[in-house]
N, C-alpha and C positions, 0 to 999 in steps of 0.2 A: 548636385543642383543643375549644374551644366546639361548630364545625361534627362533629367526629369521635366526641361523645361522643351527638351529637343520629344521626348515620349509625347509630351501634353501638346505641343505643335503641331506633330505628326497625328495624333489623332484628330486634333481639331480640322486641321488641312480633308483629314479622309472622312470627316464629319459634313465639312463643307461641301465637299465634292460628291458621296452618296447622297446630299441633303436637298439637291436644286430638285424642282419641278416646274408641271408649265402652268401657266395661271389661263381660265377662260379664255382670255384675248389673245393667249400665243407669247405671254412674259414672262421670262425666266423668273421663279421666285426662290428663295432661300426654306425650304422647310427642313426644322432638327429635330421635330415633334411629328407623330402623325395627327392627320383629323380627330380622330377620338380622342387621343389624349389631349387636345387642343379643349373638345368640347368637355370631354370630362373635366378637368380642372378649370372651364370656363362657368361649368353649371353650379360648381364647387362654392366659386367666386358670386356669381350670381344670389346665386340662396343667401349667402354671409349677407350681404350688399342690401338686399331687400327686406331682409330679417332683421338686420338693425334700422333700415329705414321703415319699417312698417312700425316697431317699436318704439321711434319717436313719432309717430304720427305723420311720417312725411308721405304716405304714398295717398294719392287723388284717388276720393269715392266718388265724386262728382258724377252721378250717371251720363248727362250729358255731354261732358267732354271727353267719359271713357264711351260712351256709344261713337263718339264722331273718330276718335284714335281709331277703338276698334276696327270700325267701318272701312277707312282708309287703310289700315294694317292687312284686316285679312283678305281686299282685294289684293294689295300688293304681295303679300305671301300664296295665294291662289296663285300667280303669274310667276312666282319664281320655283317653286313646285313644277310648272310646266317645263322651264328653262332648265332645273335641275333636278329632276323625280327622286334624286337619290334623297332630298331633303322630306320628304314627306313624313319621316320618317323622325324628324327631328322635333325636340320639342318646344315649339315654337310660342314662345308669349310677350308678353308689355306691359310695363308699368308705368305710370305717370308719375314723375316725385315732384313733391310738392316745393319746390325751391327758386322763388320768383324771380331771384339774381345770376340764376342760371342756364345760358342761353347754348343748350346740348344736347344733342342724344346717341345710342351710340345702339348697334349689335354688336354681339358678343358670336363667336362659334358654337354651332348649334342653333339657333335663333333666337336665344331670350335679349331683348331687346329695354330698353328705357327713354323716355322721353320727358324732359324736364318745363316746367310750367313756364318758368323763365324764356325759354324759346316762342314758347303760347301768346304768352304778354308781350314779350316785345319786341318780336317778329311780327305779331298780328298775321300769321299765315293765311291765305283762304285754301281749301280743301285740295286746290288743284297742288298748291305751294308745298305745303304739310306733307303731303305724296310724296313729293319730290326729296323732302326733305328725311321720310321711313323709307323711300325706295335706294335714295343714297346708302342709307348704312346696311339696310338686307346683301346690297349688293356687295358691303365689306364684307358679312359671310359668306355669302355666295363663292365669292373669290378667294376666299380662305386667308385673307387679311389678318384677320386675329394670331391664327397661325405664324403666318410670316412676322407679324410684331413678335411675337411668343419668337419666336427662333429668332428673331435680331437680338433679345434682348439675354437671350442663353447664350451664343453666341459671344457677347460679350463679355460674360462673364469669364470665360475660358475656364481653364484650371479643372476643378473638379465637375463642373459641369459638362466639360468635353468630353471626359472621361465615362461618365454618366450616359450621354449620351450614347460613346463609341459601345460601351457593354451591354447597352439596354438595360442598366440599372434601377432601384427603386430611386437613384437618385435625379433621375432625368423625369419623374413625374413629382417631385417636391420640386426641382427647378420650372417644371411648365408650372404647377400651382402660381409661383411666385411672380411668373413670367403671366399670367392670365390676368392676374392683377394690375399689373402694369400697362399690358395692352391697352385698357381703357383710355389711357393719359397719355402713353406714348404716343405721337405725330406722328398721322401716316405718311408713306410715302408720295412724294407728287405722281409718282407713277401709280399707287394707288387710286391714289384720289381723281385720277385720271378715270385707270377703270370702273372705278363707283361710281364718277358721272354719267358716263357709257352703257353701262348696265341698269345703271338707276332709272334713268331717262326714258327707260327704253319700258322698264318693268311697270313705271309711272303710265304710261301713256297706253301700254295692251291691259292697266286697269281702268281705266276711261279715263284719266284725270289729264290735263292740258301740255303738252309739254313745252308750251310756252313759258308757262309758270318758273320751270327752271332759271330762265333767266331775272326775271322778277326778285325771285326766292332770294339770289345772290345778290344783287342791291338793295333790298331789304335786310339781309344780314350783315351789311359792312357799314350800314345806318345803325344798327341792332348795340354797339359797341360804344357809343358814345366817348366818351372820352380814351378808351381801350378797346380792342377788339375784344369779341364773345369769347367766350370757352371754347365751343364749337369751333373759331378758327383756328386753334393753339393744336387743338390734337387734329384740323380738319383745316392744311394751310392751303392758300386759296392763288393758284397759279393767277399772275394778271390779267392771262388771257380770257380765263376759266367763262365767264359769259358769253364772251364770243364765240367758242367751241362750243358751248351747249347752244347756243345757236344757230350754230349753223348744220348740226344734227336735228332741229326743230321738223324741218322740212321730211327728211326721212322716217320720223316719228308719227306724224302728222295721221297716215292712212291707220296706224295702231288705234289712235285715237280715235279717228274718225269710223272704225268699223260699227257700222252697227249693231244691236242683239245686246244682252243682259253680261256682264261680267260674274264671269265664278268667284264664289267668296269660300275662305277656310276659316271652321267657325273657331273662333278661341277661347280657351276655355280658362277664363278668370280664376282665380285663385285668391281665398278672400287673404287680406294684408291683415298682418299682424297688428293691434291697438295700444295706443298707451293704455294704464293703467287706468285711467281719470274716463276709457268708453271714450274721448274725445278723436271722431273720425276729421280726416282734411277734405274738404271739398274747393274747386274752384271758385273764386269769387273774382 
């Protein structure tokens, strides 16, 4: 036992140690997964996730507030395309779920993305806000966030997933499966949530939207909570400062904003959602 806990340490140590990289900003991250299998078992996840919310009925036809998502998305995916070409490549989409009490949205690795109505109602966003708030999470994949959740979470496990890992087994892509799932709800790091503001802010503003909003956005969400904080803040925790540093990056942002000329858009290409049985589609009301 003695000898097999000292093997399974030893690999996990040489797991850790091959596994760091740098993130965008120049911050060490933990990766035990690479990118694809991040996004492979993120798309995996994805499909499952939508395929049974389309089946209850829960994803938004509303044309109206999918034209104004859209609108807002694929500026902001136009701008991270620039920032990272290697993404163009990815298959980038949104869904709106239809769940009023639910004040969230999240990317996944790869780009499929979600954004829940509850944030809609009762955030009451306006368009510059909303930006701010799809540019936040692009910028969790952009930064390979998902990943890093995904490999804190395998990580943890030790045991046969170290092992998994060290061999490049089939077991270290059933562990990212399990781990992709979990990314959604796992709490990013402040040092995430750091960079997502950073990046976010930045990607919000070279799509014309205000980057003043950022700070708006974030006393609006901490009202959003009423007697409990949102959803959004649990998996999306909110350093004290966090307004004040988007702040006072306002200034810097400012000329993105202010260039003139038409913003590039990436068109997206909808995917009709699965229906209940009953043909009863959701729309916003």
């Amino acid at each position: 036992m003695i000898r097999k806990n000292l093997l399974t340490a030893t690999v996990l140590c040489t797991a850790l140690i091959a596994g760091c990289a740098t993130s965008m900003t120049g911050r060490r991250q933990l990766m035990l997964v690479s990118e694809q299998e991040a996004i492979s078992a993120s798309k995996q996840q994805y499909l499952q996730t939508m395929s049974k919310l389309g089946s209850e009925g829960k994803l938004v036809t509303d044309p109206k507030l999918l034209n104004r998502v859209d609108t807002i998305t694929g500026r902001l995916i136009a701008q991270a395309i620039i920032m990272r070409p290697d993404t163009r490549n990815w298959e980038w989409s949104i869904q709106v779920v239809d769940e009023p009490k639910t004040v969230n949205a999240w990317c996944m690795a790869g780009g499929r993305m979600a954004l829940y109505t509850g944030l809609v109602q009762k955030v009451d966003p306006t368009d510059d806000e909303l930006a701010q708030v799809l540019g936040h999470e692009i910028s969790h994949a952009l930064a390979n966030h998902t990943q890093e959740r995904m490999s804190v979470a395998m990580a943890s496990q030790l045991g046969a997933v170290a092992v998994g890992v060290a061999t490049d087994s089939a077991r270290n892509m059933v562990a990212a499966q399990a781990a992709a799932a979990l990314a959604v709800t796992l709490p990013n790091s402040r040092a995430s949530e750091t960079e997502a503001d950073r990046i976010g802010i930045e990607l919000a503003a070279k799509a014309g939207y205000d980057p003043r909003a950022a700070a708006t956005l974030w006393q609006k969400m901490a009202k959003a909570g009423g007697n409990g904080p949102p959803q959004f803040l649990s998996t999306h925790p909110a350093p004290g400062n966090r307004q004040a540093t988007l702040a006072a990056l306002v200034p810097q942002m400012l000329p993105y904003y202010q260039k003139p000329g038409p913003r590039p858009m990436y068109k997206l290409a909808r995917a009709a959602p699965a229906v209940p049985a009953t043909g009863t589609k959701k729309s916003l009301r």
